[in-house]
C-alpha positions as a Markdown table, in Angstrom:
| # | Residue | x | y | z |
|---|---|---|---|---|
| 1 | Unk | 23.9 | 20.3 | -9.4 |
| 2 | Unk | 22.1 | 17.1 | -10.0 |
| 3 | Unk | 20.9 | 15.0 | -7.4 |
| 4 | Unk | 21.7 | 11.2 | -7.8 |
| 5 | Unk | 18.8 | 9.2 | -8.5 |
| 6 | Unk | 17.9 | 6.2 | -6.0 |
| 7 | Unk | 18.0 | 3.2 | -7.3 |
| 8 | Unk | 14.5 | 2.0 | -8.1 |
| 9 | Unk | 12.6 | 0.3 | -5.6 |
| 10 | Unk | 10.8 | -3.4 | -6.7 |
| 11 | Unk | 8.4 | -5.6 | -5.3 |
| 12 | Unk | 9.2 | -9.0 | -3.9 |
| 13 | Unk | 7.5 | -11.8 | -2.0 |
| 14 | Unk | 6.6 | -11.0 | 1.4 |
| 15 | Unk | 5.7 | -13.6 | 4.0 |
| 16 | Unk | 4.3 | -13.3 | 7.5 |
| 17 | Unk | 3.1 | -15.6 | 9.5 |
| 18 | Unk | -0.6 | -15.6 | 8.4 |
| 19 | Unk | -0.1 | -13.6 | 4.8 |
| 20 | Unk | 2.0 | -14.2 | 2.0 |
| 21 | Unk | 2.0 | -10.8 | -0.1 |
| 22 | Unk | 2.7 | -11.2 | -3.9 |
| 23 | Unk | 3.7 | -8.6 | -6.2 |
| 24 | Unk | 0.9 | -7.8 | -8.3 |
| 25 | Unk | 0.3 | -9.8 | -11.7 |
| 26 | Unk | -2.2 | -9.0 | -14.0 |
| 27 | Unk | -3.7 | -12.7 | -13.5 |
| 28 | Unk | -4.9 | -11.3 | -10.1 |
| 29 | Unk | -7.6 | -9.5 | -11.3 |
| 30 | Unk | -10.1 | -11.8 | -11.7 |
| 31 | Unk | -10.1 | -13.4 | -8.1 |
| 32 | Unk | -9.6 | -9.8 | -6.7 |
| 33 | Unk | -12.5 | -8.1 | -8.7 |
| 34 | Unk | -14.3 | -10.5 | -6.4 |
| 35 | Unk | -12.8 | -9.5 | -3.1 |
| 36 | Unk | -12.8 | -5.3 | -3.6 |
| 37 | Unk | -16.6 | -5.9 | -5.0 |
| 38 | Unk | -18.3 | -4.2 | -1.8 |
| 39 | Unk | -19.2 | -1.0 | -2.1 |
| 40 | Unk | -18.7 | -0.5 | 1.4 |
| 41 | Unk | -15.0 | -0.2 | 0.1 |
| 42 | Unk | -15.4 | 2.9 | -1.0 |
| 43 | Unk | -17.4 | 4.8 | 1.9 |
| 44 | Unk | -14.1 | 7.2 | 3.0 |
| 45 | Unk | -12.5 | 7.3 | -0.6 |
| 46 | Unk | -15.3 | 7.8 | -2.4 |
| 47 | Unk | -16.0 | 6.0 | -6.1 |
| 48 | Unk | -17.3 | 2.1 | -6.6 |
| 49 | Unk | -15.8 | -1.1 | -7.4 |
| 50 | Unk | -14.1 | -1.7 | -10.8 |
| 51 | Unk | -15.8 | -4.1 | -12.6 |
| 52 | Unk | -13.7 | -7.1 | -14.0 |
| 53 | Unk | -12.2 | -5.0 | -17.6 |
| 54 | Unk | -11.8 | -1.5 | -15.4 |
| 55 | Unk | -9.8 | -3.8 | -12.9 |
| 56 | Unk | -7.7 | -5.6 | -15.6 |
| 57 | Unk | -7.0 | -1.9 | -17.1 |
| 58 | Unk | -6.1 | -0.4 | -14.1 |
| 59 | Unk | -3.8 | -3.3 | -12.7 |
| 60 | Unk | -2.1 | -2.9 | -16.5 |
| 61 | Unk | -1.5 | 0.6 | -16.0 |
| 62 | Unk | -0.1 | 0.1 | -12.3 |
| 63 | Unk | 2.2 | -2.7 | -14.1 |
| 64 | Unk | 3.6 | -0.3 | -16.5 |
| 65 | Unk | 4.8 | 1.6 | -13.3 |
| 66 | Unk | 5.1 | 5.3 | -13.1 |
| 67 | Unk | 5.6 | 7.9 | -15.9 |
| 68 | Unk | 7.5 | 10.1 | -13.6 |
| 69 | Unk | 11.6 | 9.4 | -13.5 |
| 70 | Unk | 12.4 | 8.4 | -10.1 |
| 71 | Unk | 8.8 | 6.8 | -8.9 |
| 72 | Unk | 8.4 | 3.2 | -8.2 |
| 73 | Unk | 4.9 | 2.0 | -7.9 |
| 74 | Unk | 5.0 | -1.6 | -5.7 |
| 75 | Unk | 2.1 | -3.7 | -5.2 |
| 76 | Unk | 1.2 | -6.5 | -3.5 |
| 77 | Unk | -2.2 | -8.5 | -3.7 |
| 78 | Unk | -2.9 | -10.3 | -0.1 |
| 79 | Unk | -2.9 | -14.0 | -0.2 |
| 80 | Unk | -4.4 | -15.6 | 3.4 |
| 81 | Unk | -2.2 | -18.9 | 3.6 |
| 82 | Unk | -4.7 | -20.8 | 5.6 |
| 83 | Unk | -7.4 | -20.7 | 2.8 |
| 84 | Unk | -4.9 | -19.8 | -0.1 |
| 85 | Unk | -7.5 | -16.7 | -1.2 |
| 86 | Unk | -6.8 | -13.0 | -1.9 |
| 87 | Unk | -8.2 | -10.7 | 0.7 |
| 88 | Unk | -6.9 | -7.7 | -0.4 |
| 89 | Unk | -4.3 | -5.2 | -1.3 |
| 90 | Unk | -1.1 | -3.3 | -0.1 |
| 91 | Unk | 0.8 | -1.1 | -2.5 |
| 92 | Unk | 3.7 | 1.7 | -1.8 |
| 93 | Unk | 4.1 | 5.1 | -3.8 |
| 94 | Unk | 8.2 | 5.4 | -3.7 |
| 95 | Unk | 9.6 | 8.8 | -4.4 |
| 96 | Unk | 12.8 | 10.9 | -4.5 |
| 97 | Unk | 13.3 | 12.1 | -0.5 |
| 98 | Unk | 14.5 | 15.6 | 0.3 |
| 99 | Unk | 18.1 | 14.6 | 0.6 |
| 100 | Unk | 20.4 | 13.2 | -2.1 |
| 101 | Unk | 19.5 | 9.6 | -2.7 |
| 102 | Unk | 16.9 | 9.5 | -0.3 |
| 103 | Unk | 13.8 | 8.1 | -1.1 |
| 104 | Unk | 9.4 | 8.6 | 0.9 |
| 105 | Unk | 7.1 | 6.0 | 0.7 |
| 106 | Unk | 3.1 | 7.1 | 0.5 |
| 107 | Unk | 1.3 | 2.9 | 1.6 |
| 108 | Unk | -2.2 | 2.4 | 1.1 |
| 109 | Unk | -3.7 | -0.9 | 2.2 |
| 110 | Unk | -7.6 | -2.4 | 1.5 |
| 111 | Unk | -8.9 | -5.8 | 2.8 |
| 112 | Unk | -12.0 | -6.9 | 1.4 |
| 113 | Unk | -15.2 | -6.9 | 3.8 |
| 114 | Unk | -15.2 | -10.5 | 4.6 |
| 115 | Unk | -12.0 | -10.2 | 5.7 |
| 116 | Unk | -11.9 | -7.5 | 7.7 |
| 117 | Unk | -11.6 | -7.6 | 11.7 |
| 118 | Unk | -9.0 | -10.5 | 11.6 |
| 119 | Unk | -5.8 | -8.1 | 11.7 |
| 120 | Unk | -4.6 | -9.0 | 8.1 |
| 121 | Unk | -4.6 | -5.4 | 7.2 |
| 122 | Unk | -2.4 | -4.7 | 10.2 |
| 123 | Unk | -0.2 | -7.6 | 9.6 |
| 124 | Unk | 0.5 | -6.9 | 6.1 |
| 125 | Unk | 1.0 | -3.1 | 6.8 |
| 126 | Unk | 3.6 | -3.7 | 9.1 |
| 127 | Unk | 5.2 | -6.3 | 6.6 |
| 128 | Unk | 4.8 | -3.7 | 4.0 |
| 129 | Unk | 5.9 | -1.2 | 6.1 |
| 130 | Unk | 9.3 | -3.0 | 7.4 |
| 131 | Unk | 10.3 | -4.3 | 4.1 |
| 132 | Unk | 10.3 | -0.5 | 3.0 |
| 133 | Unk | 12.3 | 0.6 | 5.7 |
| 134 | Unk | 15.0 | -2.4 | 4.8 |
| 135 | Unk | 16.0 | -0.1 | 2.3 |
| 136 | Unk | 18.4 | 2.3 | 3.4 |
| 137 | Unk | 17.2 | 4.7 | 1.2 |
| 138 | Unk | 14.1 | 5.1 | 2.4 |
| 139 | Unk | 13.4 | 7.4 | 4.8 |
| 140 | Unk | 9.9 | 7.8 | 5.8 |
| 141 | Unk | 6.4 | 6.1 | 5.1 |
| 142 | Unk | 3.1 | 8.1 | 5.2 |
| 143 | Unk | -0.2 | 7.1 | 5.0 |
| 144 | Unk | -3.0 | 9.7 | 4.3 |
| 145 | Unk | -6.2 | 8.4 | 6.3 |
| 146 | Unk | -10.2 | 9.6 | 6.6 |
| 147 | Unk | -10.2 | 11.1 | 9.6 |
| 148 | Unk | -13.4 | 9.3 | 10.8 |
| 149 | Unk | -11.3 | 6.0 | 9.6 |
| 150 | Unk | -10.9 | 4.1 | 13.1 |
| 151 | Unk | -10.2 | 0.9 | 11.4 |
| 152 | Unk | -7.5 | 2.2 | 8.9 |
| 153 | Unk | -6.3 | 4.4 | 11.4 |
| 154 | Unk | -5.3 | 1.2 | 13.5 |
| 155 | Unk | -3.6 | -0.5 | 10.9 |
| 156 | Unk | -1.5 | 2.6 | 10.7 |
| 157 | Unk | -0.8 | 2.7 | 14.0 |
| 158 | Unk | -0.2 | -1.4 | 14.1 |
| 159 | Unk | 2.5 | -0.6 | 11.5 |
| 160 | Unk | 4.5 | 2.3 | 13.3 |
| 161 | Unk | 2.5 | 5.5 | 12.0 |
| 162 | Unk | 1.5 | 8.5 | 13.6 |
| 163 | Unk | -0.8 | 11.2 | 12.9 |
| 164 | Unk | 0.4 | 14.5 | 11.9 |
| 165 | Unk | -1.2 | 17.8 | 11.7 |
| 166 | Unk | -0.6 | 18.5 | 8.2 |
| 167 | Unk | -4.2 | 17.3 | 5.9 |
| 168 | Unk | -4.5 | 16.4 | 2.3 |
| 169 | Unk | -7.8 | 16.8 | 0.2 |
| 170 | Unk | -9.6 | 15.8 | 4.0 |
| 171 | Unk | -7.3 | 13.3 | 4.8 |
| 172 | Unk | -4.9 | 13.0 | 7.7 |
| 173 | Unk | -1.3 | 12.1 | 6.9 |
| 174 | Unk | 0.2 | 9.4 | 9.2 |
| 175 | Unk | 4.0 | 9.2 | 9.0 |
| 176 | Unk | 6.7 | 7.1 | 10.5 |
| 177 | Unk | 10.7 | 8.3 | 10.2 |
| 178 | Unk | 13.2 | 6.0 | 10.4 |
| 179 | Unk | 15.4 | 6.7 | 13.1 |
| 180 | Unk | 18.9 | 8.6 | 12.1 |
C-alpha cells in the first residue's frame, strides 16, 4: 500500500521581533557571499567559503529544490531589521515522517562572525523552528551539531532541542517532538 504523500512544505516570510527571515532568492548571494566570507565559518563543518559564482551556483541548485519526491528544501536568508543587512542563514530539510502523511524536519542555522553573540541565531531558530511545527504534519525537528559546538548547541537548545544519543558522521543529533 502506498503511503499518501504530504503536501509540500514552502517557505514564507518570517518575522520576529529583531529578524525578518526571507525565503531565499538567488539576488541574495551577493550581499551574503560577504557575510559567510570568514573562514571561521567553517571550523566544525569543515570546507571554506564559496566565493561569489560557487555561491550563485549553489543558491541555484537549492532553488531548484530537491530531486527526491517528497523533500522540500526551505530557506531563509537572515535580514537584521535595525540595520536592514543579511547576517546569515536558516534553512529546513522536510521529509516523509514514519507515519502516513507525516513529515521530519533536519534545520541548520549560520550567522556570520560579526554577528554572532547577539542571539539572532537563537531568535531565528526558534522562528524557524515554530513555523515548522505550525504544520500539522510535521512531527519532529533535528539538528545534527559538533559536539564541541557550545554556541550552536545553544541555539538548539534556545529553539526547543535536545540532545540525543544517537551520532551522525561526528555529529550529535538534537531533536524536538511535537507533543501528541
Amino acid at each position: 500500500m502506498t503511503r499518501p504523500a504530504a503536501r509540500p512544505v514552502v517557505p514564507e516570510p518570517l518575522d520576529t521581533d529583531r529578524l525578518v527571515l526571507e525565503p531565499l532568492r538567488l539576488a541574495h548571494a551577493e550581499e551574503m557571499a560577504a557575510v559567510l566570507a570568514d573562514p571561521a565559518l567553517h571550523a566544525f563543518i569543515g570546507g571554506a567559503p564559496d566565493d561569489l559564482d560557487a555561491l550563485r551556483a549553489r543558491y541555484a541548485r537549492m532553488l531548484a529544490g530537491s530531486p527526491e519526491p517528497g523533500v522540500s528544501w526551505c530557506n531563509w536568508v537572515v535580514r537584521v531589521r535595525a540595520d536592514d543587512r543579511l547576517a546569515g542563514t536558516v534553512q529546513a530539510t522536510v521529509t516523509p515522517g514514519p507515519g502516513p502523511g507525516e513529515l521530519t524536519a533536519d534545520v541548520a542555522w549560520v550567522v556570520g562572525t560579526p554577528w554572532q553573540g547577539r542571539g539572532i541565531a537563537a531568535e531565528a531558530a526558534r522562528a524557524l523552528t515554530g513555523w515548522l511545527l505550525g504544520h500539522p504534519e510535521v512531527m519532529s525537528v533535528s539538528a545534527h551539531i559538533h559536539p564541541e559546538h557550545a554556541a550552536s548547541a545553544g541555539v538548539a537548545r534556545a529553539a526547543g532541542l535536545a540532545p540525543t544519543a544517537e551520532r551522525q558522521a561526528g555529529e550529535v543529533k538534537w531533536r524536538l517532538v511535537r507533543e501528541p
